[in-house]
N, C-alpha and C positions, 0 to 999 in steps of 0.2 A: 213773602212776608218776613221781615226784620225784626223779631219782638225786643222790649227795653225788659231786660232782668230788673225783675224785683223783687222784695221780701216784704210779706206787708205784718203788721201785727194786727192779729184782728182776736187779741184779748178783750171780750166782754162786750165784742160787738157783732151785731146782729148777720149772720150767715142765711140767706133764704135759699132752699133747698127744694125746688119741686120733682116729686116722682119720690117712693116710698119702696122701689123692689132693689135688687141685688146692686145693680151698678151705684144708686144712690146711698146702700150703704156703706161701700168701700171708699168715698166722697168724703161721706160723712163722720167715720173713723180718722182720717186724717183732719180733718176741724178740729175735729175734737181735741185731738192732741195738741192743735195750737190754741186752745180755750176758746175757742169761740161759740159765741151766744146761737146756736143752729136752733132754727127752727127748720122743722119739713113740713110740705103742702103736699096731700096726696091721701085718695080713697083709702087707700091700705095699708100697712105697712109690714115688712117682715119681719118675721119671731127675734132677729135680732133687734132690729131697730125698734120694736112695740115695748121689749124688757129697757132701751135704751129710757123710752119716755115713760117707763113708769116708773122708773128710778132718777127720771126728771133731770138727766143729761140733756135732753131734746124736747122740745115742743111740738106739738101734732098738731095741724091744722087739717082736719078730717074732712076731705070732699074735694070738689075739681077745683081748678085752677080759677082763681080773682085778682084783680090788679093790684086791689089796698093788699097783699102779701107780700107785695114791694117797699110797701111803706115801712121805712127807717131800713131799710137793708143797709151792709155796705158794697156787698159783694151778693151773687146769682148764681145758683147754681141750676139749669134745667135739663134733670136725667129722666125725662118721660120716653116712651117708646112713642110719642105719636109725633112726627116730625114737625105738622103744620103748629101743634099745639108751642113745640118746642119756638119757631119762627117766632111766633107771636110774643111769647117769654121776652126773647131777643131783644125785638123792639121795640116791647115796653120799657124793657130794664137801659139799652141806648137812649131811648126818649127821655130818662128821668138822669141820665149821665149815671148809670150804676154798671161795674165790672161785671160780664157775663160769660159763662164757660157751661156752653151746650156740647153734652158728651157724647164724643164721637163725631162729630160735625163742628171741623174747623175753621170751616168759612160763617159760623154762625157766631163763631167766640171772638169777645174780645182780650178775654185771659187764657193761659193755660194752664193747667195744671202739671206742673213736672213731675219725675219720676226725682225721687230722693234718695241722699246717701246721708242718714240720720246717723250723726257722733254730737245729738244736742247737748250746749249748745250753740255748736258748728251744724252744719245743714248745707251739704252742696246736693244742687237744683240739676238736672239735664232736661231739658227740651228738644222736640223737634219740632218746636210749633204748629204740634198735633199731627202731624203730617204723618210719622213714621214714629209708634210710640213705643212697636217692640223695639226698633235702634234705640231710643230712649232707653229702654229696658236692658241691652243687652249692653251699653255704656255703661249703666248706672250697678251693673253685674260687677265688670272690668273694676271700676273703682272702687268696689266696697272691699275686694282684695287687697289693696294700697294701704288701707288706713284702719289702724287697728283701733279698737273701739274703745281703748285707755283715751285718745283723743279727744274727745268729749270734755270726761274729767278735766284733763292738759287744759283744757280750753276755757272752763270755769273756775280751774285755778288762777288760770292769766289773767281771765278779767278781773278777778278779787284784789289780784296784786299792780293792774293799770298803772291807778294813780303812780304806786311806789317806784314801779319800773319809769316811769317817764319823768319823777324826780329824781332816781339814781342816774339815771343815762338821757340827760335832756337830748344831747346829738345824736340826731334821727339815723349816723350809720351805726354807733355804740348800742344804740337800743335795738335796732336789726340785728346785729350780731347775738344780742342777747338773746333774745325771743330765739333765733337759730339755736345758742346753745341750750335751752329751756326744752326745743324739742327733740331733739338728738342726742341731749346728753343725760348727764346720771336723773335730771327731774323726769323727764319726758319716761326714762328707764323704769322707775320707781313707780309709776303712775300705770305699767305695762306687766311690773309685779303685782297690783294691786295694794302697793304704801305709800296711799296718799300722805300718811302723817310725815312718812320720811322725804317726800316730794318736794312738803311745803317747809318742811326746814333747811332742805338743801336749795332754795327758792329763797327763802328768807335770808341763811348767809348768806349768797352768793351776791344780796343785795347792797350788803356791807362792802367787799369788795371791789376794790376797783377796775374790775374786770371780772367777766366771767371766766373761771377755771379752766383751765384743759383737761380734760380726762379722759381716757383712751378704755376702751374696750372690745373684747375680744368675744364673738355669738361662732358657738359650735353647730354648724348646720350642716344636717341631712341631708344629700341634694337627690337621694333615693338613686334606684337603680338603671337609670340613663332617659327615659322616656320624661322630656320636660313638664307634660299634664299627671306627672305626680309630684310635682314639688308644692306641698304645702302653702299656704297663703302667708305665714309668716313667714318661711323662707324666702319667697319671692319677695317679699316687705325689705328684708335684711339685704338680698343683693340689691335691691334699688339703693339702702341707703350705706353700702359699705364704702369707704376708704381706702382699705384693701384687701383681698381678695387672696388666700391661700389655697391653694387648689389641689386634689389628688387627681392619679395619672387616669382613672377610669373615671372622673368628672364627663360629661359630653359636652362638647362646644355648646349645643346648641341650648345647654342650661349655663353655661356661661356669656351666651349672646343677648339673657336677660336681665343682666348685671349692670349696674349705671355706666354710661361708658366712660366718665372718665374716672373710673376705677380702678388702682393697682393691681394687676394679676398676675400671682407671681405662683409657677408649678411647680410644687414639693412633694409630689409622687414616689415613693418609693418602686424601685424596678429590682428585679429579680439580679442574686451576685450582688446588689451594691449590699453596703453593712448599714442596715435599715437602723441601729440606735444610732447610729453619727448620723443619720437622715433625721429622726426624732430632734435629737438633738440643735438642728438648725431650724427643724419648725418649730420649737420652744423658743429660740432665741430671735425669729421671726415677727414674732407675735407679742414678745417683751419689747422687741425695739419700736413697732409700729404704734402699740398699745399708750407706752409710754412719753409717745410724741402726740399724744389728745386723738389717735387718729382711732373711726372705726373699723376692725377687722375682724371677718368671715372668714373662719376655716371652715370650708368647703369640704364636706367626706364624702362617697360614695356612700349609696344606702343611708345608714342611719350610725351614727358619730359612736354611741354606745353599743353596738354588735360589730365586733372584732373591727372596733375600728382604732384604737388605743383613743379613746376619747375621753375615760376616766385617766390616764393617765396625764393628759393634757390640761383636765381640768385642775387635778392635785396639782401643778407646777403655776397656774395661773394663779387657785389660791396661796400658795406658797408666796407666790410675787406681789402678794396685793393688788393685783389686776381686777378687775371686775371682769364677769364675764354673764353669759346666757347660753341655753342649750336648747335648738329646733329640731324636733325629733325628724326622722326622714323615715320614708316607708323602707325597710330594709329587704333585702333580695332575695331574699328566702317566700316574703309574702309576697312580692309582686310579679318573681319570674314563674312561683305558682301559681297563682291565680292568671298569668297571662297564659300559662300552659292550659287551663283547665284540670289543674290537681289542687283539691279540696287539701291543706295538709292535715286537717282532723277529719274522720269520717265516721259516722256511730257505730257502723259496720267493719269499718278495718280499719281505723288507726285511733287511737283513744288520749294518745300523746305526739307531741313531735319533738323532739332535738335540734337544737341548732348548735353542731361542728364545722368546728377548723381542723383541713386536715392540713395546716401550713402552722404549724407548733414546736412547742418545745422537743426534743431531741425525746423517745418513749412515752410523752405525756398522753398518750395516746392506749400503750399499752394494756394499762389496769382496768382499760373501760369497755374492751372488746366484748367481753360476757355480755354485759348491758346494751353495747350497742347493737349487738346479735340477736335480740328478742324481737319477737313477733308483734303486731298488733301496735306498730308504733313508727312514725317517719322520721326518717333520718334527711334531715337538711346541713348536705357538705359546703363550705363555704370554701373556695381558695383550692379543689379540690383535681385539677386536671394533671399535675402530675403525678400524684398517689392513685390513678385509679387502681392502675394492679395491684397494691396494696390492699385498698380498701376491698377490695374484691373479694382476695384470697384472708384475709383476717375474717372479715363477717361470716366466710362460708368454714371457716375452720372452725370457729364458737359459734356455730350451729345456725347460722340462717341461712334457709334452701336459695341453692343456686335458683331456683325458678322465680326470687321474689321480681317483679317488675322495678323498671328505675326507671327516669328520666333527666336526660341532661337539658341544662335551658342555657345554649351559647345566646351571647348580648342580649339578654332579656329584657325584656320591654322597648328594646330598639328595634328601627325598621331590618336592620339585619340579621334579629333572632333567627335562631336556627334550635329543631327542639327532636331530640334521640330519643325514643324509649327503645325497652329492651327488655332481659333478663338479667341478673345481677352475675351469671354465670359469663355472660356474653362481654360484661362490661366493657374490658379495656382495649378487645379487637375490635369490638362497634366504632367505638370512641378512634380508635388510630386509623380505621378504615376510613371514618367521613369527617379527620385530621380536624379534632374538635380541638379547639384554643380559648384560653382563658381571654375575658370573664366568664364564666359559666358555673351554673348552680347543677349541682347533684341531688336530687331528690329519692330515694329509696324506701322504698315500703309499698305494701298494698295500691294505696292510695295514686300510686304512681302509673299503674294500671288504668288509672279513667281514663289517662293524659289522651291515648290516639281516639278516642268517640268525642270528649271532652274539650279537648284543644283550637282557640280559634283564632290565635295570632301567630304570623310570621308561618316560616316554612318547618315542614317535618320530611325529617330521610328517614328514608327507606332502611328497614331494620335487617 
């Protein structure tokens, strides 16, 4: 079966509805919301749909099915449980040339009901012309990820401003262009901050104009700690619609294989030995030249852009430049290579606080805080931390936390190659050099770090 997509408007016109229990009212919820005149035909009705018609959204037609309840329909709806009952609905509503959609029984319908991705009023439709309606379902999942819900808005702006746009830009490719930059650029931006008002003025100039502006911007995203089913939905929105693409060295491909493909990707990872502010310094300059050529750019961090990723410092150079920019948070690696260990990092029982340290810092910055960071009842999450472990070892146990506390180390967390230590804090950095653990890897320390081997349900664990 071939169906023809359509959208019907069926404001203030008559919807007949037979069958009154659960499935006719998740039917009848969606009418509703497109104003439609529903009446239901049916003995009974459910506590929601009975508050429905006494607050006189719906009409009740109390008792079994008759054919004048076709009269003036435009559209049929037959959710009964009795099949034969449903047939006969069928081909009365055929008979009278009226649209029918009997639930669950495809070979009965002449309509179907799709599954929606509602940004009204925009409204994209998936069908499988009943056939398979969780694939419906699970499409219509896929897409609602793509398109952020400012859309809508975007959408009911544009129509307000039609007329104006098709008199500023009579030629059909100039007004293409336009509507592109409307939603990609600083309007489509604004409308994703929630300023409509600044949406519709930067709409309103741009119509004065003889072209739409160039303007380049720069979204700080999280791309979290390598496993691509934690990358955020607006993340994934940003590399579909980047320009280009700035990337760090512990990025995973295969979150960069979700990136538009023909988008610039260019890796400015800092590595160990090189002089990381001359490295800063060409991704600042990266991001001025790309920015200021209308283009969009995604700097890419591991984790999350504000936990030790200099991502405030990026931003202060961006505002400095009068760039515009945005910030995606990303799940950062402290939360996700514990919770993929199975270490709770708070627990009411043993840790009441956590830390999140770099032991990859300034030259003693480290020093003044040993006291603090040798206290009981609290986790210690190292970031950057595989070649300080005999450090960090020998300092905690010198200002006083017992060699016996538990730790866990989480090598490629959240990748298929995790690999996950625990131990004693005594034991550290001979475990660690035995089963030649290499960064990325998370240090976690405290009590809490002790669930990890009952706890633990991803990737591999060695032998202690």
């Amino acid at each position: 079966m071939k169906l023809f997509p359509l959208f019907a408007d069926l404001s203030q016109r008559r919807v007949m509805v037979v069958g009154g229990g659960a499935v006719a009212e998740r039917k009848i919820n969606s009418l509703l919301a497109s104003d439609a005149d529903v009446v239901v035909g049916a003995p009974s009705l459910t506590d929601a749909l009975a508050s429905l018609a006494t607050a006189g959204r719906i009409r009740h037609l109390a008792g079994t099915f008759e054919q004048s309840w076709l009269d003036e329909a435009w559209l049929v709806i037959a959710a009964t449980d009795d099949r034969n009952l449903n047939r006969r609905i069928a081909d009365l509503a055929r008979a009278r040339r009226l649209f029918i959609n009997v639930v669950d029984d495809p070979e009965l319908c002449s309509f179907h009901v799709p599954s929606i991705v509602d940004r009204a009023p925009l409204t994209i439709a998936i069908s499988s012309a009943g056939h398979a309606p969780v694939i419906a379902r699970r499409v219509r999942e896929r897409i609602e990820s793509l398109f952020d819900h400012s859309l809508g808005a975007l959408t009911a702006l544009a129509a307000r401003y039609r007329d104006a746009i098709r008199r500023g830009r009579p030629e059909l490719r100039a007004r293409r262009n336009f509507y592109d930059w409307l939603i990609d650029g600083p309007v489509g931006d604004a409308m994703r901050r929630q300023q409509p008002d600044e949406a519709e003025s930067l709409l309103s100039a741009a119509l004065h104009q003889t072209q739409a502006p160039s303007r380049g911007k720069v979204v700080l995203v999280g791309a979290g700690p390598g496993d691509p089913g934690l990358l955020t939905i607006k993340a994934l929105r940003a590399l579909n619609e980047a320009d280009v693409i700035l990337y760090d060295r512990l990025v995973d491909d295969a979150i960069r294989d979700l990136a538009r493909r023909d988008a610039m990707q260019i890796a400015v990872g800092k590595r160990t030995g090189e002089n990381h502010d001359a490295t800063q310094a060409r991704i600042h300059a990266l991001m001025q030249e790309h920015a200021r050529q209308g283009r969009l750019v995604v700097r890419l961090k591991g984790g999350d852009a504000f936990v030790f990723g200099r991502g405030g410092e990026e931003l202060a150079f961006l505002r400095d430049q009068g760039i515009d920019y945005e910030v995606v948070p990303g799940i950062t690696a402290a939360l996700a290579c514990a919770a993929y260990a199975g270490v709770p990092l708070t627990h009411r029982d043993h840790a009441q606080s956590v830390r999140l340290v770099t032991a990859h810092c300034r030259e003693d910055a480290l020093l003044q805080d040993w006291p603090c960071l040798a206290q009981d009842k609290q986790t210690l999450a190292f970031y950057m931390s595989v070649g300080q472990l005999e450090t960090l070892s020998t300092q905690l146990q010198a200002h006083g936390r017992s060699g016996d506390t538990p730790f866990v180390i989480v090598e490629n967390g959240t990748r298929p190659t995790q690999r996950l230590l625990h131990g004693k804090l005594k034991d550290l950095p001979s475990l660690a050099q035995r089963h030649a653990i290499v960064s990325p890897a998370m240090l976690l320390i405290g009590e809490v770090a002790g669930l990890a081997p009952n706890l633990n349900w991803f990737g591999a664990t060695l032998e202690a």
